[in-house]
Wavefront OBJ file of the C-alpha trace (Angstrom):
o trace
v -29.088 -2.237 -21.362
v -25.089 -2.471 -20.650
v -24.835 0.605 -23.159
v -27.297 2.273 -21.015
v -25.262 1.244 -17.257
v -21.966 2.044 -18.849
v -23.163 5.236 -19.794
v -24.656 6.231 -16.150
v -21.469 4.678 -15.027
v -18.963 6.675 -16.986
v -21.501 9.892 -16.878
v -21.186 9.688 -12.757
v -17.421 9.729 -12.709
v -17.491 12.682 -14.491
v -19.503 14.332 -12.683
v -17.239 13.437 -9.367
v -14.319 14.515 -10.906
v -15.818 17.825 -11.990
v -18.222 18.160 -8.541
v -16.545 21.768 -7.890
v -17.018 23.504 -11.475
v -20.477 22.251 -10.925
v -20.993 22.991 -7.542
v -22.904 19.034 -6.439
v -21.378 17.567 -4.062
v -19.837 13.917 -4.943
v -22.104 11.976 -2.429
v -24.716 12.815 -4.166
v -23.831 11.973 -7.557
v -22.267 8.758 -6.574
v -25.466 7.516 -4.673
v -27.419 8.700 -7.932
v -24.703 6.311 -10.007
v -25.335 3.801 -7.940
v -29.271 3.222 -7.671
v -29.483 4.373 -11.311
v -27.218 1.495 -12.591
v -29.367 -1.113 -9.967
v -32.218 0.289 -12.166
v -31.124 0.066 -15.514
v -30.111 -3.840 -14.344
v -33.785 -4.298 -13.097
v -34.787 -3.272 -16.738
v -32.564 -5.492 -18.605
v -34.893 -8.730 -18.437
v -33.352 -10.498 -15.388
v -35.312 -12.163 -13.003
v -36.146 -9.746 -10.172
v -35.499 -13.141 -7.925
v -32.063 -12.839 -9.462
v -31.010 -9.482 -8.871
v -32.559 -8.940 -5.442
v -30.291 -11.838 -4.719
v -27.143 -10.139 -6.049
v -28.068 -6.919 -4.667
v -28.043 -8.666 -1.103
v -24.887 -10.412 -1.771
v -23.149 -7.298 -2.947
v -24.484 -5.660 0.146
v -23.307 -7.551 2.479
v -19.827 -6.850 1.229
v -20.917 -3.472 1.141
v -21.862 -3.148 4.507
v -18.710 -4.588 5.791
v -16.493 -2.058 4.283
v -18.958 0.898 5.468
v -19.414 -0.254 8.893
v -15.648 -1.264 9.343
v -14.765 2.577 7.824
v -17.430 4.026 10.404
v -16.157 1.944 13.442
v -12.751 3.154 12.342
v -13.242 6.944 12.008
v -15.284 6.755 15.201
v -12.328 5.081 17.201
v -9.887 7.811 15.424
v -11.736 11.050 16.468
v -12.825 9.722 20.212
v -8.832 9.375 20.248
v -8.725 12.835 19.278
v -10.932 14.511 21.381
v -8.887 13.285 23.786
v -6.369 14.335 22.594
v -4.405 11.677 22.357
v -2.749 12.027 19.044
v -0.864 15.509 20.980
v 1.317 12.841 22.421
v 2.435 12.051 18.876
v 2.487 15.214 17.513
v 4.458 16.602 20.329
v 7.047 14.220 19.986
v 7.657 15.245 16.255
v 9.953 18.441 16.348
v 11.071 19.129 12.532
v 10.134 22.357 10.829
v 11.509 21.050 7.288
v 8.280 19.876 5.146
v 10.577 17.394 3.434
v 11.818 15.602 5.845
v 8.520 15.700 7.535
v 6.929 14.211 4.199
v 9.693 11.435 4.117
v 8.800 10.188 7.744
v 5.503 9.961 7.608
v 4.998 8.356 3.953
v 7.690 5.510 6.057
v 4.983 5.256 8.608
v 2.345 5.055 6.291
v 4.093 2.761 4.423
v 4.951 0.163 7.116
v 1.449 0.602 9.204
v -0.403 -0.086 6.033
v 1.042 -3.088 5.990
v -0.001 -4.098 9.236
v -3.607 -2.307 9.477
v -4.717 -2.013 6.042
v -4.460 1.437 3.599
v -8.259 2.330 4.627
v -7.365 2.733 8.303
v -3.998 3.970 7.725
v -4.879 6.924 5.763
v -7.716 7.733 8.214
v -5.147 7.714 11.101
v -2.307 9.515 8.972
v -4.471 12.112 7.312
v -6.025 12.878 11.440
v -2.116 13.057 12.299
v -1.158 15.905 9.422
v -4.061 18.143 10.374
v -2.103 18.616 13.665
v 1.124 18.607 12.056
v 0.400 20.770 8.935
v -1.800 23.607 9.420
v -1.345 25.293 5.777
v -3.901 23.661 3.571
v -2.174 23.698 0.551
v 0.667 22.176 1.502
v -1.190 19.257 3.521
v -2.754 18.495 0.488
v 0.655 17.435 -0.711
v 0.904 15.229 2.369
v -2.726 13.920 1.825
v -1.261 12.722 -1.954
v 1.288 10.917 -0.410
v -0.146 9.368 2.334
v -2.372 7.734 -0.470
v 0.166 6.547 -2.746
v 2.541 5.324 0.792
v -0.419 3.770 2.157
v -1.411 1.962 -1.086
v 2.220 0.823 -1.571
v 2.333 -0.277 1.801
v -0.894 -2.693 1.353
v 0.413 -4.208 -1.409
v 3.278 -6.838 0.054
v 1.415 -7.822 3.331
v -1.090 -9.884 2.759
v -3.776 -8.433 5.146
v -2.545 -5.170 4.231
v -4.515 -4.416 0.996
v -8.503 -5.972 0.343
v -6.918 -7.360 -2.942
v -3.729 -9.223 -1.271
v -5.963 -10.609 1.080
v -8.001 -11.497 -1.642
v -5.467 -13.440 -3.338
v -4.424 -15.036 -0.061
v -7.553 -16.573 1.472
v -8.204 -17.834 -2.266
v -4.677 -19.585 -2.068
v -3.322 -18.004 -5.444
v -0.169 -16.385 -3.006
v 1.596 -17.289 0.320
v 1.915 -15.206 3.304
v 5.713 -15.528 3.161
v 5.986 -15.843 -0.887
v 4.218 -12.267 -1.051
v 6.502 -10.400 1.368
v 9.744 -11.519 -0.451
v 8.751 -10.616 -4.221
v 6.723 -7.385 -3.681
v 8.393 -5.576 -0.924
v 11.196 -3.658 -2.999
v 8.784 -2.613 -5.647
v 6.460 -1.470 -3.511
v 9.118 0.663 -1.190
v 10.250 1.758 -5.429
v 6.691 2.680 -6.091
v 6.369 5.181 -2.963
v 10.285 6.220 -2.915
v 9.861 8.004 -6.676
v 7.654 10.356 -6.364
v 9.273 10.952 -2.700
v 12.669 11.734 -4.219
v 11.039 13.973 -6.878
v 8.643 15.616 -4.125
v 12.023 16.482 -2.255
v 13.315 19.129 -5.610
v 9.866 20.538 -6.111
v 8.092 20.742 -2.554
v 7.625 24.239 -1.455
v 6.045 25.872 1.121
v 6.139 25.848 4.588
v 3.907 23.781 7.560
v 2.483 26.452 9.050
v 1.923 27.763 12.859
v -0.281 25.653 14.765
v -1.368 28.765 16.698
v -4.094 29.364 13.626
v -5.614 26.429 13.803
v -8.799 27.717 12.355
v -9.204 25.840 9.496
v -8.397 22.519 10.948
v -10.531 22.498 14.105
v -12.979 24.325 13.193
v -16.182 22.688 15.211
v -14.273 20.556 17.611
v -14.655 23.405 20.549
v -11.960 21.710 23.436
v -13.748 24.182 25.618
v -10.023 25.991 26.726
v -8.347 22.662 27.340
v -5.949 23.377 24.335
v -2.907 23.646 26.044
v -3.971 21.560 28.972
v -3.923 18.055 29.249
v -7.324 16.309 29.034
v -7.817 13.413 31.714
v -7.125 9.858 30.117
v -5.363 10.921 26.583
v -2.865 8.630 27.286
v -5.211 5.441 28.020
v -7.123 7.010 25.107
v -4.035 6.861 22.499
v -3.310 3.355 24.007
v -6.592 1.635 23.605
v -7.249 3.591 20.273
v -3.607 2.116 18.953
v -4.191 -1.547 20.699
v -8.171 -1.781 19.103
v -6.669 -0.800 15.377
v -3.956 -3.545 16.022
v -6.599 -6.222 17.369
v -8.660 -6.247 14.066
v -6.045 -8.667 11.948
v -5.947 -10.762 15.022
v -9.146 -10.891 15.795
v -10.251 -12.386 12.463
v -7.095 -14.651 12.474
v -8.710 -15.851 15.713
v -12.413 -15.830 15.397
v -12.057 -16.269 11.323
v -14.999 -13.760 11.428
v -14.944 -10.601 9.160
v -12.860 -7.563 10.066
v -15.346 -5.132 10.236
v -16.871 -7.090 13.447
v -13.220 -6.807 14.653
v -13.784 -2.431 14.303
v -16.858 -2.724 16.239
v -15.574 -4.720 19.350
v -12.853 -2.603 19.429
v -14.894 0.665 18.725
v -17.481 -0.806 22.048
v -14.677 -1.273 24.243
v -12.934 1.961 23.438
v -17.070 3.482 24.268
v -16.933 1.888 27.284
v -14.124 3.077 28.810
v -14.495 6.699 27.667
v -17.587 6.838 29.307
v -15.827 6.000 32.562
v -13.232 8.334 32.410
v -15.296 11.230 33.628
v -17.936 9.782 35.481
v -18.945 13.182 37.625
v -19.037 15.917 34.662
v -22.464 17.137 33.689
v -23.770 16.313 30.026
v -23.098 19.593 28.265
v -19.367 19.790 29.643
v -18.876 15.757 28.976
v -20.550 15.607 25.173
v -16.937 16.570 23.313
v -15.823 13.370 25.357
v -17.801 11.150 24.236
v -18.468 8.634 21.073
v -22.122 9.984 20.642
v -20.152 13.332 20.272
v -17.520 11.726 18.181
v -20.222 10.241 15.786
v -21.189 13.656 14.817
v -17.558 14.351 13.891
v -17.221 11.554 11.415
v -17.620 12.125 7.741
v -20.319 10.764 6.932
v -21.239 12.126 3.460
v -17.943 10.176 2.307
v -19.416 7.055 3.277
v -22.291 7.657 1.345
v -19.772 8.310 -1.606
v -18.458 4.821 -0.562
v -21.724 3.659 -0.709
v -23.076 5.084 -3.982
v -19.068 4.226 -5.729
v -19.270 0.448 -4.486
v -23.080 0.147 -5.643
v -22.454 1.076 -9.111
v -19.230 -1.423 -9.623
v -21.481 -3.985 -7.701
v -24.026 -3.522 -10.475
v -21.400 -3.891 -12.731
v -19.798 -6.967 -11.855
v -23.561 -8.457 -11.219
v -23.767 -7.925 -15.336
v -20.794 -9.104 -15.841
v -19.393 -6.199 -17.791
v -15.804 -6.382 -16.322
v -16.121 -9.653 -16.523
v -16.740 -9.681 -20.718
v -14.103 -6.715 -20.222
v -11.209 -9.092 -19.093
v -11.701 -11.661 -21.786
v -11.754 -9.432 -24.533
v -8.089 -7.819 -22.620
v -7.108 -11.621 -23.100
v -8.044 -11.992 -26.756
v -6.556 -8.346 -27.628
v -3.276 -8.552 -25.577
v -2.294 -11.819 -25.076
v 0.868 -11.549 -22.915
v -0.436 -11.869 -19.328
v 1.969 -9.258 -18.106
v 0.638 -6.311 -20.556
v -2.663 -7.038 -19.230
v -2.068 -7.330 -15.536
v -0.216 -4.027 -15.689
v -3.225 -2.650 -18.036
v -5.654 -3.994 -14.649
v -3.657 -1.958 -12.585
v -4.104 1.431 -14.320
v -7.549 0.193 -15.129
v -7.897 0.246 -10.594
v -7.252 4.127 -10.498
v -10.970 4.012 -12.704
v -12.759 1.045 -11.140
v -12.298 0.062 -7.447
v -9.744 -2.743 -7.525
v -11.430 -5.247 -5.632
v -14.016 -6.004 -8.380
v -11.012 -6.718 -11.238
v -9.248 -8.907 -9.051
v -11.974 -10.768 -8.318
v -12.608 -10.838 -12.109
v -9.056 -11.584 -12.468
v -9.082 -14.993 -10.197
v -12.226 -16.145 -12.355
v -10.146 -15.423 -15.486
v -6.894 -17.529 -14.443
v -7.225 -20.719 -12.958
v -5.288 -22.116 -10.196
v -4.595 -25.463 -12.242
v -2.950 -23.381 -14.671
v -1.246 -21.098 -12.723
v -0.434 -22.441 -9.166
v 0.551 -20.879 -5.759
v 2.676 -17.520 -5.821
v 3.171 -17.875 -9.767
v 4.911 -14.897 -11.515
v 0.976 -13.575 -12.577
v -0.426 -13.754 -8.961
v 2.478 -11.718 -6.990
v 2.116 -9.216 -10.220
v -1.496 -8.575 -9.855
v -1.205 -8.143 -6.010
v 1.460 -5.574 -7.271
v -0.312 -3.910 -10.118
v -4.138 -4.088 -8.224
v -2.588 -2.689 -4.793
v -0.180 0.857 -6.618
v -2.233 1.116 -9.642
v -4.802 2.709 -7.090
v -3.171 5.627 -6.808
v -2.844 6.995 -10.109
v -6.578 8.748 -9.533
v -7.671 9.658 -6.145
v -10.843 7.870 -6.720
v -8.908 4.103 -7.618
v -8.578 3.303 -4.487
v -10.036 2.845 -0.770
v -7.121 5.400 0.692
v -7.956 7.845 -1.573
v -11.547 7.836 -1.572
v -11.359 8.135 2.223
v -8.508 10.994 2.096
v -10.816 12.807 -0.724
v -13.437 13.008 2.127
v -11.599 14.389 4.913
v -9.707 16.206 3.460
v -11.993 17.744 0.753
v -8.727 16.654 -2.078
v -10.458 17.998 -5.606
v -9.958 15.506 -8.473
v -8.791 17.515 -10.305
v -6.014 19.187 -8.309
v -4.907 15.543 -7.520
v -4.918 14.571 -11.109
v -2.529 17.610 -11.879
v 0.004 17.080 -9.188
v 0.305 13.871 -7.592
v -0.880 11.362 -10.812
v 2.233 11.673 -12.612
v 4.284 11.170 -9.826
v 1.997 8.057 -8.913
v 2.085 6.555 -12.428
v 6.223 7.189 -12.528
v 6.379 4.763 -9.009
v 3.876 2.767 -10.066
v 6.047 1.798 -13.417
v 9.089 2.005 -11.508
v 7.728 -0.660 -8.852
v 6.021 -2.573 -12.318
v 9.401 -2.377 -13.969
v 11.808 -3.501 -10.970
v 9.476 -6.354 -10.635
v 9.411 -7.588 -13.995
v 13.450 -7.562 -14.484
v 14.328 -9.185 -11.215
v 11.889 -11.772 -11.809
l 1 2 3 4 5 6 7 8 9 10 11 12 13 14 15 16 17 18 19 20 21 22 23 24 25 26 27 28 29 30 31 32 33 34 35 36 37 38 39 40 41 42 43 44 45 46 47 48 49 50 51 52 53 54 55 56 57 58 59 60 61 62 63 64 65 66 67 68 69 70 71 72 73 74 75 76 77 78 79 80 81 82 83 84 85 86 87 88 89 90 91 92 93 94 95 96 97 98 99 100 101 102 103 104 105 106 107 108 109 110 111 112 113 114 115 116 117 118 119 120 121 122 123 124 125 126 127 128 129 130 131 132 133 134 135 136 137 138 139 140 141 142 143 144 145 146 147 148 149 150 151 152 153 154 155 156 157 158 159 160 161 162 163 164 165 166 167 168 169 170 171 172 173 174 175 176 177 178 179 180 181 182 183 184 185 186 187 188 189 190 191 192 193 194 195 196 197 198 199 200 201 202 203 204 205 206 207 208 209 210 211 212 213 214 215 216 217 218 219 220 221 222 223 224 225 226 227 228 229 230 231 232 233 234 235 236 237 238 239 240 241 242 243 244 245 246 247 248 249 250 251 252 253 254 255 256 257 258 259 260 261 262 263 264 265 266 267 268 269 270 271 272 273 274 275 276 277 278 279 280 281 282 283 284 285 286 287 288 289 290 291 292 293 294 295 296 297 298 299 300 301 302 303 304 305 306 307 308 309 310 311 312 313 314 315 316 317 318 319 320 321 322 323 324 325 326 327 328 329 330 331 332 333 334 335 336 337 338 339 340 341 342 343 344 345 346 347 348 349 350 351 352 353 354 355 356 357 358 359 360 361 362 363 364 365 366 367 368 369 370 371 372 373 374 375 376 377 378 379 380 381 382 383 384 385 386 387 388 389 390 391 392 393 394 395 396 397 398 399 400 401 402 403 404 405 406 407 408 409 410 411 412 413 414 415 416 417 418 419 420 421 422 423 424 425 426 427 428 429
């Protein structure tokens, strides 16, 4: 039976990666993936008491990324419609791609850090579709935002699910993870940046031709005029983002409860902004109309991706998976850097959480040398495939990023940081 689930498992991925040769969309082979490997489990002799259980557990965790990515790309397109990102965008003059790329993978990098890469990318990729009309070369800011964003999660310890992880479970300190992993992570982005800056070419593009980017968000001729309450919107949008991390510092509830406070309040107040416009004219304004902007086939992707790791880790495959890395390797660092590239293939969260049942805390106490490297390794390995990590699934969605194209341009480039990072770490420590 885990011949059978690996297979579906491995047999889904491939079909992702190759979804435009054969024309199926990836939502719908990942949701397939993901009930088919639930099935195969059901077969394999468990008690159905058992795996209902799991299931529930699994979706619980589930649920709280989907909702928290929902609440999120809600509160980033009702920001939008009004506009509010404009008072960004307007602010950022510079025609040159490169330098453009360098400042925002530095905002990436340092908001990821304080949001988390998930939100960050959503946010950054909105902010390039304004700034860089010409598809082909946003896709070269969509790579980067990834691998920023996924650098960026990786020293703050509510930046990344995996450093949070490691946190709440007491294997690293707040403080302790900051000081070790924030030069390898700011190696791990600067790399491919530095290389990006010989071989980037292309231009940005006019914004007058927006066609391709706002294509079915009709701002009824208020283009160039300033829509009532886009500042308040931008504000609020900015300050509700923010207020998650404190929120669960506060309440010590989970994040994505955090998203939907912030997502009600932000509701609220956009429906009083216009209070006398008629339906038809007041529907681009609102969340209901923001809720049909949102992706929603890439949370189903979510959704079917998470299932069939869930199902997974329920069998304990990458649990029998990490032992036999222990037996085979031996030297803890070979293996934690062999987790990381193993994250671009399986979402991260998973492995570390096979990782922390693999090493004990007697044996290996607060903010030890193997802790601070798996935050590292777990957080940038990510990147290497667009699929490894939260970021890029979400980026793949929006901005329709083919697997393939990313594997060809920006995995190198990721797996050259990532060693960098892996390397600078090692030596100085």
């Amino acid at each position: 039976m885990e011949a059978a689930i690996i297979i579906i498992f491995i047999l889904g991925y491939i079909l992702i990666a190759f979804e435009h040769p054969i024309k199926i969309n990836k939502s719908a082979t990942a949701l397939l993936t993901g009930v088919l490997c639930w099935a195969m489990y059901a077969f394999s002799g468990e008690s159905s008491e058992k795996i209902t259980h799991q299931l529930a557990e699994h979706f619980g965790e589930i649920a709280a990324i989907l909702f928290f990515l929902l609440g999120a790309m809600t509160i980033v397109e009702l920001v939008d419609a009004y506009q509010g990102f404009r008072i960004i965008t307007d602010k950022i003059r510079t025609k040159n791609p490169k330098t453009l790329l360098w400042v925002i993978c530095w905002v990436t990098f340092f908001l990821s850090a304080l949001l988390d890469n998930l939100t960050t990318s959503i946010v950054m990729v909105s902010l390039i579709r304004k700034l860089v009309p010409n598809k082909d070369m946003r896709l070269f800011f969509a790579g980067m935002i990834v691998i920023a964003a996924n650098a960026g999660g990786a020293w703050s310890p509510i930046g990344d699910v995996t450093t949070t992880m490691l946190w709440i479970g007491g294997q690293i300190s707040a403080f302790g993870i900051i000081k070790s992993l924030f030069l390898p992570s700011v190696i791990c982005m600067v790399i491919p940046l530095i290389y990006l800056q010989f071989t980037l070419k292309g231009q940005l593009g006019n914004p007058g031709k927006e066609t391709d980017t706002t294509a079915g968000h009709h701002h009824h001729g208020t283009k160039h005029g300033n829509v009532k309450g886009s500042k308040t919107m931008l504000f609020l949008g900015i300050a509700g983002l923010v207020s998650v991390p404190v929120f669960k510092t506060v309440t010590h509830l989970p994040p994505y409860l955090g998203m939907l406070f912030a997502l009600g309040i932000l509701w609220t107040v956009s429906e009083m902004i216009n209070p006398h416009m008629d339906e038809m004219e007041k529907k681009p304004y609102t969340a209901a109309g923001a809720l049909t902007r949102i992706d929603v086939p890439s949370v189903l992707f979510f959704l079917g991706i998470l299932l069939a790791v869930a199902a997974l880790e329920s069998m304990e495959i990458l649990h029998h998976f990490a032992s036999y890395l222990d037996r085979t390797f031996g030297d803890n660092r070979i293996i934690i850097t062999l987790i990381g590239i193993l994250s671009s293939i399986v979402d991260n969260v998973p492995l570390v959480a096979a990782s922390m049942g693999m090493y004990s805390l007697a044996e290996f106490p607060l903010d030890h040398m193997i802790w601070e490297y798996l935050a590292y390794c777990a957080g940038t390995g990510g990147s290497v495939l667009i699929i490894g990590s939260a970021a890029g699934v979400a980026v793949m969605g929006m901005e329709k990023v083919d697997f393939i194209w990313y594997l060809k341009k920006i995995s190198l480039l990721a797996l050259l940081g990532y060693f960098a990072g892996a390397a600078f770490y090692v030596i100085t420590y």
